[in-house]
C-alpha positions as CSV (number, residue, x, y, z in Angstrom):
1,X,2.9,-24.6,-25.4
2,X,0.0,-26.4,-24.5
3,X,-0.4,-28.7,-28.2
4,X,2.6,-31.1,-28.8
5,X,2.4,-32.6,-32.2
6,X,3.5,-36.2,-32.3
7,X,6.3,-36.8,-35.1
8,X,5.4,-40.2,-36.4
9,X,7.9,-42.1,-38.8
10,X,7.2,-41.8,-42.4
11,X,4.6,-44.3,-43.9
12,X,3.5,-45.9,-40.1
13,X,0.5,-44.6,-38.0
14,X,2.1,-45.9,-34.6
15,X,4.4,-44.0,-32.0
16,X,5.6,-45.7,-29.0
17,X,7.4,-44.2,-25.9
18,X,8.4,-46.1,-22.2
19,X,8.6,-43.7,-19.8
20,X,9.0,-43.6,-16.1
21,X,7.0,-41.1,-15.6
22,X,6.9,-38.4,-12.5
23,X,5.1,-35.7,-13.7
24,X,4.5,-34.4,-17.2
25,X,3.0,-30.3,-17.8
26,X,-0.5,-30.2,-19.3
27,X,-0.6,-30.9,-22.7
28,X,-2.2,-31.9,-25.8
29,X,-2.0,-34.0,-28.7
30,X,-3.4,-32.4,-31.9
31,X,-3.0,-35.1,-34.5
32,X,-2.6,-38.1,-32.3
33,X,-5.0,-40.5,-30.2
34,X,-2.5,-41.5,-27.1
35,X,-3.0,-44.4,-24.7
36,X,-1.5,-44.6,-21.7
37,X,-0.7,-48.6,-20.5
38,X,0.5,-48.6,-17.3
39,X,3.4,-51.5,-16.8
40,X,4.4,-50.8,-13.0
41,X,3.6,-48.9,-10.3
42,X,0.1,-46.3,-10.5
43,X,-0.3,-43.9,-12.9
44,X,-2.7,-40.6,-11.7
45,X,-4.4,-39.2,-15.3
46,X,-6.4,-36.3,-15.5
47,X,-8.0,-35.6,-18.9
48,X,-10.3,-32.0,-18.7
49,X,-12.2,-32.5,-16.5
50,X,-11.8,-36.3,-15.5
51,X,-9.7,-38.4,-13.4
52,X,-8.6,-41.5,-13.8
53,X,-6.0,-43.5,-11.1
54,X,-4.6,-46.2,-13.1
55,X,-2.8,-49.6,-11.6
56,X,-0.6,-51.9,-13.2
57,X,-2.0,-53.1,-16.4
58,X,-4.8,-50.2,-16.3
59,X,-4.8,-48.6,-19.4
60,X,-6.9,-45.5,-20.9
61,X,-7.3,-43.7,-24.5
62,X,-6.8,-39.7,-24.3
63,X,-8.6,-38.4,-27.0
64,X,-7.0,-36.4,-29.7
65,X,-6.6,-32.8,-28.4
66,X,-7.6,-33.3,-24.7
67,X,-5.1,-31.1,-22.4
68,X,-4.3,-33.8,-19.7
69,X,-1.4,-34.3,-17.0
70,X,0.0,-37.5,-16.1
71,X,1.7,-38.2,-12.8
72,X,3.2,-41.4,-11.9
73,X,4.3,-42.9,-8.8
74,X,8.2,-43.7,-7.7
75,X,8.3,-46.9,-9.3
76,X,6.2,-45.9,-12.3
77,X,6.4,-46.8,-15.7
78,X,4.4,-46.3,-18.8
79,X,4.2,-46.9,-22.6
80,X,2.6,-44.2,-24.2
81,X,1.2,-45.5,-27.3
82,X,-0.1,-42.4,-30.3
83,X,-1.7,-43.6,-33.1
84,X,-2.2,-40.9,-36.5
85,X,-5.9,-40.9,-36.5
86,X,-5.1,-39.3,-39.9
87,X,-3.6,-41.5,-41.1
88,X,-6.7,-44.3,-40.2
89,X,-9.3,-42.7,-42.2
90,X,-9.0,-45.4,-44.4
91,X,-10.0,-47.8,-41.4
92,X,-13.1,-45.9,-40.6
93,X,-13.7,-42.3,-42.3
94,X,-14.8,-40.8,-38.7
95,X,-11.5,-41.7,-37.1
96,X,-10.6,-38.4,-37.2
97,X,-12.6,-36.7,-35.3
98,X,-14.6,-39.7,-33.5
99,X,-14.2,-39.4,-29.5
100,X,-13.4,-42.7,-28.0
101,X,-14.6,-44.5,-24.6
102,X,-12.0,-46.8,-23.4
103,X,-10.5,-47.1,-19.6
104,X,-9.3,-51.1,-19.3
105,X,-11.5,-51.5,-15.6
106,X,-14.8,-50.1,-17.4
107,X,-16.4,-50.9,-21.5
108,X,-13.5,-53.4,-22.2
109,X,-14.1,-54.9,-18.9
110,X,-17.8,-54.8,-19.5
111,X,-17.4,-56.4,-22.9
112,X,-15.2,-59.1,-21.4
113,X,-12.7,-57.6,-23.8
114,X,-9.8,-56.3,-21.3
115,X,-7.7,-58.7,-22.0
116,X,-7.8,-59.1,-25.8
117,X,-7.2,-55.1,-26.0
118,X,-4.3,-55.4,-23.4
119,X,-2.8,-58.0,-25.4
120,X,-2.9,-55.8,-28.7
121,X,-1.5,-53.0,-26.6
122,X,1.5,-55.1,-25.2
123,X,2.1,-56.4,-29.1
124,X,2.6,-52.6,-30.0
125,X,5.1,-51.8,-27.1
126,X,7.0,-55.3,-28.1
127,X,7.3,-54.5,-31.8
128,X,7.8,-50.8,-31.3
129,X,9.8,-49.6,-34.6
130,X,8.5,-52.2,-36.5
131,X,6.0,-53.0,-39.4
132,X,4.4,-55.6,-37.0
133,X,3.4,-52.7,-34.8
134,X,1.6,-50.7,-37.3
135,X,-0.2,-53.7,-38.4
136,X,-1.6,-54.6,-34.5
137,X,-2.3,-50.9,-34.6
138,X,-4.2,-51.0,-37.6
139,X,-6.6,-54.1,-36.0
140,X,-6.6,-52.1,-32.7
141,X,-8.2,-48.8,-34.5
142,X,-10.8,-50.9,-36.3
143,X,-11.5,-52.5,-33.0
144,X,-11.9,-49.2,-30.9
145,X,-13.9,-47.5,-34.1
146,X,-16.3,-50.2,-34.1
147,X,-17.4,-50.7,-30.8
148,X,-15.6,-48.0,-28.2
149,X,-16.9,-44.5,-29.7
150,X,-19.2,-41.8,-27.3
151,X,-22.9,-43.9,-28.8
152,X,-21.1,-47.5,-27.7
153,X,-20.4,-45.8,-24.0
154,X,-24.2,-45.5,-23.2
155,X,-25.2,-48.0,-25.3
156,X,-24.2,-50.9,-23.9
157,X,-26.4,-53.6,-24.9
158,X,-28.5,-52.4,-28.2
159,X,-25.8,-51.8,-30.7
160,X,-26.0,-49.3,-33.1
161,X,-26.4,-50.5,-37.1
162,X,-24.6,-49.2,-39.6
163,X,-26.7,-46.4,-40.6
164,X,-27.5,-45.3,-37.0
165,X,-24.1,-45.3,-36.0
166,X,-23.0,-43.3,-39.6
167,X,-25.8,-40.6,-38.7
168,X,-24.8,-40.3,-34.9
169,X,-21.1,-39.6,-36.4
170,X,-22.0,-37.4,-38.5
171,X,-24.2,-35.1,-36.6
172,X,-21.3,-35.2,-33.9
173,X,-18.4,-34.3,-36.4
174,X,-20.8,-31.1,-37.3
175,X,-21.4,-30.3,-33.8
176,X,-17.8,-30.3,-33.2
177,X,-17.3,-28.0,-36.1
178,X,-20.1,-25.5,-35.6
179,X,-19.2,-25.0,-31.7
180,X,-19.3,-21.3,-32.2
181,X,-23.3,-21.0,-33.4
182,X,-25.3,-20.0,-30.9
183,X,-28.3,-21.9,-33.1
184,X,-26.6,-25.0,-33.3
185,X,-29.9,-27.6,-32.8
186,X,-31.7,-25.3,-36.3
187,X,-28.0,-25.6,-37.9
188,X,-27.9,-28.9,-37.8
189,X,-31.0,-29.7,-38.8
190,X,-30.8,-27.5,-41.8
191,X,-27.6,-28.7,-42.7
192,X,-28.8,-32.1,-42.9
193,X,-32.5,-32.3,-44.1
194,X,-33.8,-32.8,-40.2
195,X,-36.7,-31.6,-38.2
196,X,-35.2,-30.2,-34.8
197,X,-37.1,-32.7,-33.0
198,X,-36.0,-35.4,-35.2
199,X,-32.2,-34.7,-34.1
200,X,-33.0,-34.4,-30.5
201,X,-35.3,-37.6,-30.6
202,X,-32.4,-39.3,-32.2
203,X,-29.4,-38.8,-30.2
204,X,-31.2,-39.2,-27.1
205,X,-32.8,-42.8,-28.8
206,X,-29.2,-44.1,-30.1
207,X,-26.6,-43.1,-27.6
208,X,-29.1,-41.4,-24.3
209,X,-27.8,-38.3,-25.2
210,X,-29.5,-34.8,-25.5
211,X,-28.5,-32.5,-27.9
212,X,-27.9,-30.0,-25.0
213,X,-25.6,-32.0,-23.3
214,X,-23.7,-33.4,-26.1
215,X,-23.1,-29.4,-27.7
216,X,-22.6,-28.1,-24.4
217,X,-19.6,-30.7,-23.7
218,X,-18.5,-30.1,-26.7
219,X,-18.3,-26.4,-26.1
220,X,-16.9,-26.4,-22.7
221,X,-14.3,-28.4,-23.9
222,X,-13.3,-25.9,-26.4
223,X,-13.5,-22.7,-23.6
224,X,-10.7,-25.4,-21.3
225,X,-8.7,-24.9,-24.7
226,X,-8.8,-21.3,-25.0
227,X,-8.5,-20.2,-21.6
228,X,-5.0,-22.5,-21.7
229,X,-4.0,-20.8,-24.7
230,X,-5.0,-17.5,-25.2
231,X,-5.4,-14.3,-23.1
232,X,-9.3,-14.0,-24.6
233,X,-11.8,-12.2,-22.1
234,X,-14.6,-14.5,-20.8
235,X,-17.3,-12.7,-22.6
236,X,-15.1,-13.4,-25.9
237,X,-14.4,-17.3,-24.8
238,X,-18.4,-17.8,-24.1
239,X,-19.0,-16.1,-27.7
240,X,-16.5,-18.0,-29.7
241,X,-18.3,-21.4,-28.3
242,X,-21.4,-20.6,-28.7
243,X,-22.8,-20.0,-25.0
244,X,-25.2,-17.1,-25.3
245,X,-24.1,-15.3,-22.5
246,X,-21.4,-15.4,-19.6
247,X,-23.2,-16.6,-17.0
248,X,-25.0,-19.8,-19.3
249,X,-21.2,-20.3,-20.1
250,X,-19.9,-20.2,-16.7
251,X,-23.1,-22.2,-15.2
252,X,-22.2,-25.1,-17.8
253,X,-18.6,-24.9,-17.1
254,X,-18.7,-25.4,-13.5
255,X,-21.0,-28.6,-13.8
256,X,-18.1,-30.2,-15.8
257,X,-15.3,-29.0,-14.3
258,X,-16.3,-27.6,-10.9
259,X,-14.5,-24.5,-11.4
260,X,-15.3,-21.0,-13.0
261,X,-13.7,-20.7,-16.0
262,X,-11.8,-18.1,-14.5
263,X,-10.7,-20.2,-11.5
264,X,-9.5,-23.3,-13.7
265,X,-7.5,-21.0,-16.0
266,X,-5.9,-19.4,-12.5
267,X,-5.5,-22.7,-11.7
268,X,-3.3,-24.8,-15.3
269,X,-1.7,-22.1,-16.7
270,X,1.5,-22.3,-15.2
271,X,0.8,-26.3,-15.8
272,X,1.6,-25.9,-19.2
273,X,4.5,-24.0,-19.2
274,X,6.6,-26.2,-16.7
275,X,9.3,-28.8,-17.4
276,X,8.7,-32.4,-17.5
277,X,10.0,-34.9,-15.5
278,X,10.4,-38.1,-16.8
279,X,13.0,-40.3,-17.9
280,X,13.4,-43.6,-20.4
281,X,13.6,-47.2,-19.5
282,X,16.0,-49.7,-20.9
283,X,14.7,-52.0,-23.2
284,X,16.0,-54.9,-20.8
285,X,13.4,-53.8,-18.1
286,X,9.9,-53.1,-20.6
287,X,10.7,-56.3,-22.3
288,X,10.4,-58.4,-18.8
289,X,7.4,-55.8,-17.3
290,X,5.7,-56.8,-21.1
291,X,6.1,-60.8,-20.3
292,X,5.1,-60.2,-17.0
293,X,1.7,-58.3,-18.1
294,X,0.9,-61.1,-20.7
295,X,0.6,-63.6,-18.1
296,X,-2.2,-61.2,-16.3
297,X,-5.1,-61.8,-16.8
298,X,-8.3,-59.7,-15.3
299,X,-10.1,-61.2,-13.0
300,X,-13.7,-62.1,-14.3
301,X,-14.8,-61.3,-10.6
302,X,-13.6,-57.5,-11.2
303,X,-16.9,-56.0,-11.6
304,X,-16.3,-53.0,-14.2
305,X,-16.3,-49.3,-12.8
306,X,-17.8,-46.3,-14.7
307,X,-15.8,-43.3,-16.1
308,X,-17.7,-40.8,-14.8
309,X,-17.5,-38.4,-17.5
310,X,-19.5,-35.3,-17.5
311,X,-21.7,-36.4,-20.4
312,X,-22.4,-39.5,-18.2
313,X,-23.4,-37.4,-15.4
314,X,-25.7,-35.1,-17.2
315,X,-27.8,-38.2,-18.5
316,X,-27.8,-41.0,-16.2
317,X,-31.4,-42.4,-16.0
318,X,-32.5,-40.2,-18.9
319,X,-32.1,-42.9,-21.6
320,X,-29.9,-45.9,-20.3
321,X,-29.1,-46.5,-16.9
322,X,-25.4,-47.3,-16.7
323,X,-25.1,-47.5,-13.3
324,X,-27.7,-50.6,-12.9
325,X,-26.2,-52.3,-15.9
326,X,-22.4,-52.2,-14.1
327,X,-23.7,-53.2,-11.1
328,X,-26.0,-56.0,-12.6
329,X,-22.8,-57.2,-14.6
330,X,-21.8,-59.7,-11.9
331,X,-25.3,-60.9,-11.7
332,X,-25.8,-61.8,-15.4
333,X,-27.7,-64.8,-16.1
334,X,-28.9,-66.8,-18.5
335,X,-32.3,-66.8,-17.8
336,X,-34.3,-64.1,-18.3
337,X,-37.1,-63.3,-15.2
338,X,-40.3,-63.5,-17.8
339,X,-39.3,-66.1,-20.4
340,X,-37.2,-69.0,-21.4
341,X,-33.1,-69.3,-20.7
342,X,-31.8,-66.7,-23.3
343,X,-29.6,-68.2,-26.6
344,X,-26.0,-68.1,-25.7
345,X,-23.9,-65.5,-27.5
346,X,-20.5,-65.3,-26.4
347,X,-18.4,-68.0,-27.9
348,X,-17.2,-71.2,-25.2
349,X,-13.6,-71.0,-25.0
350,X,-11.6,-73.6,-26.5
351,X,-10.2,-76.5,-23.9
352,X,-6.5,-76.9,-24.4
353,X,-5.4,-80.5,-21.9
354,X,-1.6,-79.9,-21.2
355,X,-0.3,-83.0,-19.7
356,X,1.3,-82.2,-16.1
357,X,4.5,-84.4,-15.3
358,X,7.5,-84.4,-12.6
359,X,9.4,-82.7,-15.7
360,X,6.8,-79.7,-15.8
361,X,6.7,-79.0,-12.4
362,X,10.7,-79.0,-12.2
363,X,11.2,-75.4,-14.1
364,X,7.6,-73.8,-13.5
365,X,7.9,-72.6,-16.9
366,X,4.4,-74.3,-18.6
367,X,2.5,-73.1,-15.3
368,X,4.0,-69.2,-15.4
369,X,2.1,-69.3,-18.8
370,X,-1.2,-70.3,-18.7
371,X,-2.3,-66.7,-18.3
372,X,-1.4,-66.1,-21.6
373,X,-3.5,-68.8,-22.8
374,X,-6.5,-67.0,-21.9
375,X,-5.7,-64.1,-23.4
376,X,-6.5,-66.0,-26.8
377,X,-9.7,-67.2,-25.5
378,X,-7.7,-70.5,-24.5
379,X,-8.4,-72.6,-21.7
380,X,-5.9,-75.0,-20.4
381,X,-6.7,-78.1,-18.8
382,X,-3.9,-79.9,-16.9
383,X,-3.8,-83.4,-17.0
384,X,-2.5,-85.9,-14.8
385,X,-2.4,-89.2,-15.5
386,X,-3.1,-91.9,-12.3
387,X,0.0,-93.6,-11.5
388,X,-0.5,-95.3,-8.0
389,X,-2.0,-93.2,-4.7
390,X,1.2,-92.4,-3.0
391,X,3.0,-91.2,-6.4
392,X,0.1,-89.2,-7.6
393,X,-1.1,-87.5,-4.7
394,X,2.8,-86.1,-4.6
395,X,2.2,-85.1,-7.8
396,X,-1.3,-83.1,-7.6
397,X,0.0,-81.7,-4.0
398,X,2.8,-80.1,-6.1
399,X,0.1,-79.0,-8.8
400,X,-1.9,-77.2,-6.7
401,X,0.9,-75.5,-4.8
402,X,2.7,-74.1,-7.6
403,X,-0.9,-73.1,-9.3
404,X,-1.4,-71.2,-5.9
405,X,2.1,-69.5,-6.2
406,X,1.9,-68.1,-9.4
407,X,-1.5,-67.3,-8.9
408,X,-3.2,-69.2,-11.9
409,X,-5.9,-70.9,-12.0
410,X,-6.6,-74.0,-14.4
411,X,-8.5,-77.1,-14.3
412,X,-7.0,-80.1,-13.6
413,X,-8.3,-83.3,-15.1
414,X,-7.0,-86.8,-13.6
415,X,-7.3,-89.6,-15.9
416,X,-7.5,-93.0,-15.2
417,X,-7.8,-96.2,-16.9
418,X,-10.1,-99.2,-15.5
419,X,-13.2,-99.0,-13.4
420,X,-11.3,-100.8,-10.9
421,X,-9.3,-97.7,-10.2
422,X,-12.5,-95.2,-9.7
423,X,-12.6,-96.2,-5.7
424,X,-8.8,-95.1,-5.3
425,X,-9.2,-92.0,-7.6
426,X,-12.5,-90.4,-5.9
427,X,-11.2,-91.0,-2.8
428,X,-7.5,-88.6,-3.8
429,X,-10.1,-86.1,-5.5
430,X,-11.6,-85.7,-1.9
431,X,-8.1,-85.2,-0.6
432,X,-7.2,-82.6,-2.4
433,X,-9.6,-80.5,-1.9
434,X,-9.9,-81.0,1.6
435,X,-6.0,-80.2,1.5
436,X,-5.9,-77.2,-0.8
437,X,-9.7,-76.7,-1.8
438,X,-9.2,-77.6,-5.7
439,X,-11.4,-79.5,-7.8
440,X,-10.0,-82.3,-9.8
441,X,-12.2,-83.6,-12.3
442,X,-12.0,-87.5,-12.6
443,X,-11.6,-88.8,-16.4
444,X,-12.1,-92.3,-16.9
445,X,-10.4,-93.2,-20.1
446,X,-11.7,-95.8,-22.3
């Protein structure tokens, strides 16, 4: 049976399962949005017609009825976290039936919000079974309705308002609804009180979609549905979604899947049917793979990478060029070629000194934190205090080794007191970075 129905506890709109996962059959989750967070090992997830090879602390949203197959490596395992979109409507009224856009190394990454969202998802998996769960889940939902839907996906840096983005919603939810007419574009402009041109003009202006692309998705993804679960003819298949004949519908399903319909239905059927093979983890081992993944932290280096969905493919450079703004992304700066330096947006992260002693070096606890520091926007500063040459050039040797094993990285301020130490301290800041190429900013302390 291709649709499994998550159960979810009376009165909560979260379900969490760890799994060491091998191989799952395809399936689908009718009344649940799942995300997969991967805590060890790699995680291969094919959704439709897309791919995605996860890492460690990769994670990815399945949308709500998407057939997909998820196999893990040896040492793999995975919280699968399923949230009642139902039950969210109260959150957003399109959460429902709104597809989301979220894979960790691509928007979130873009939006320099990967670690935020992976430190929601890890509170989930913590508090599993618990009120606290439902409420990160609730904050998580309002998060992904608001800024990770199909429109956010290509429209990257011109956010939609309010009414733009209720409008794009709505003309998708009646897309999805209508797959079967063959006259979709005059439906939905009749529907709604629109020219055809005016619907066209504007989902290609808010999300760089055409109308033909965005119904014909939306149809093929349908067909992937009933060739799975039924023993329909293809000439029935393209006339229950719409396609005005069998070759249109096979031409459109081959673009996103690579496959005749035919061929890809050859192909999962059996998928569905077979066993699963996966088995639970002990709540010993998640708990220390979950403090383990709130000390990472993505590096801001990581350049995001694209989901190359089929949408995606059908529209690059028709309305916004993705592929330039990921590859600019490292090259951001705050000047703009024709004009002034632009205002700064994002918000400076706060400075949080943490005085560095013998004591804090000795159990290597403070410095196998910091990384969750940044995940709250936190950024710690370790100070060391001047105390002779000899004694604190032990000292900030032992810094910067320990910072180098657990592979953290922090500044480190050394503060002085007197101008007659600045001699002695510039010359130990040159030291150290000729010994382990860190920078120690001098503080002279009044």
């Amino acid at each position: 049976m291709l649709d499994l129905r998550i159960d979810f506890a009376s009165g909560t709109r979260v379900d969490v399962d760890v799994a060491a996962i091998t191989r799952t059959n395809l399936h689908a989750h009718p009344n649940a949005l799942e995300i997969v967070y991967v805590l060890r090992g790699t995680l291969k997830t094919r959704v439709s017609s897309e791919t995605f090879d996860l890492d460690a602390g990769d994670y990815a949203a399945l949308n709500r009825a998407d057939p997909h197959i998820l196999e893990g490596s040896a040492d793999n395992v995975t919280a699968l976290v399923h949230i009642d979109l139902d039950a969210c409507r109260e959150i957003d009224p399109f959460a429902g039936a709104m597809m989301f856009a979220c894979e960790s190394f691509d928007l979130p990454r873009y939006r320099r919000q990967e670690a935020l969202l992976r430190g929601m998802l890890l509170d989930i998996v913590d508090t599993r079974g618990t009120p606290g769960a439902d409420g990160t889940a609730t904050e998580l939902i309002r998060m992904l309705c608001g800024s990770y839907s199909l429109a956010d996906y290509y429209q990257r840096d011109r956010p939609l308002t309010a009414a733009q983005r209720e409008r794009f919603l709505t003309l998708m939810a009646y897309i999805q609804s209508h797959v079967d007419s063959r006259e979709l574009l005059d439906d939905v402009a009749r529907a709604h009180h629109y020219s055809k041109s005016y619907v066209s003009h504007f989902l290609k202006d808010t999300a760089a979609l055409s109308f033909t692309s965005a119904a014909n998705a939306t149809r093929v993804m349908h067909a992937e549905r009933l060739l799975l679960t039924t023993d329909d003819s293809m000439r029935d298949i393209s006339a229950g979604c719409g396609f005005s004949d069998v070759k249109y519908f096979t031409r459109c399903f081959v673009d996103w899947f690579a496959q005749t319909p035919a061929e890809y239905r050859t192909a999962n059927r059996a998928a569905v049917q077979r066993d699963n093979d996966i088995a639970p983890v002990p709540d010993d081992v998640t708990a220390d793979l979950i403090r383990q993944h709130r000390r990472r932290v993505a590096s801001p280096s990581d350049a995001p990478r694209l989901s190359i969905t089929p949408i995606l493919l059908k529209n690059v450079g028709s309305g916004a060029d993705l592929f330039a703004k990921v590859t600019s992304f490292e090259h951001t700066r705050s000047e703009t070629p024709d004009g002034p330096p632009a205002r700064r947006t994002e918000r400076r992260p706060h400075l949080l000194p943490l005085r560095i002693g013998p004591a804090e070096l000795d159990n290597g606890a403070l410095l196998g934190s910091l990384a969750s520091f940044a995940d709250a926007g936190v950024s710690p500063c370790l100070v060391v205090e001047y105390a002779g040459r000899e004694s604190t050039a032990t000292l900030v040797d032992a810094l910067a080794q320990q910072l180098r094993d657990v592979g953290a990285g922090a500044q480190i301020w050394l503060v002085y007191r007197g101008a007659h130490a600045k001699a002695a301290v510039d010359d130990l800041v040159t030291e150290v970075f000729a010994r382990h190429g860190v920078d120690v900013q001098p503080v002279l302390m009044g």
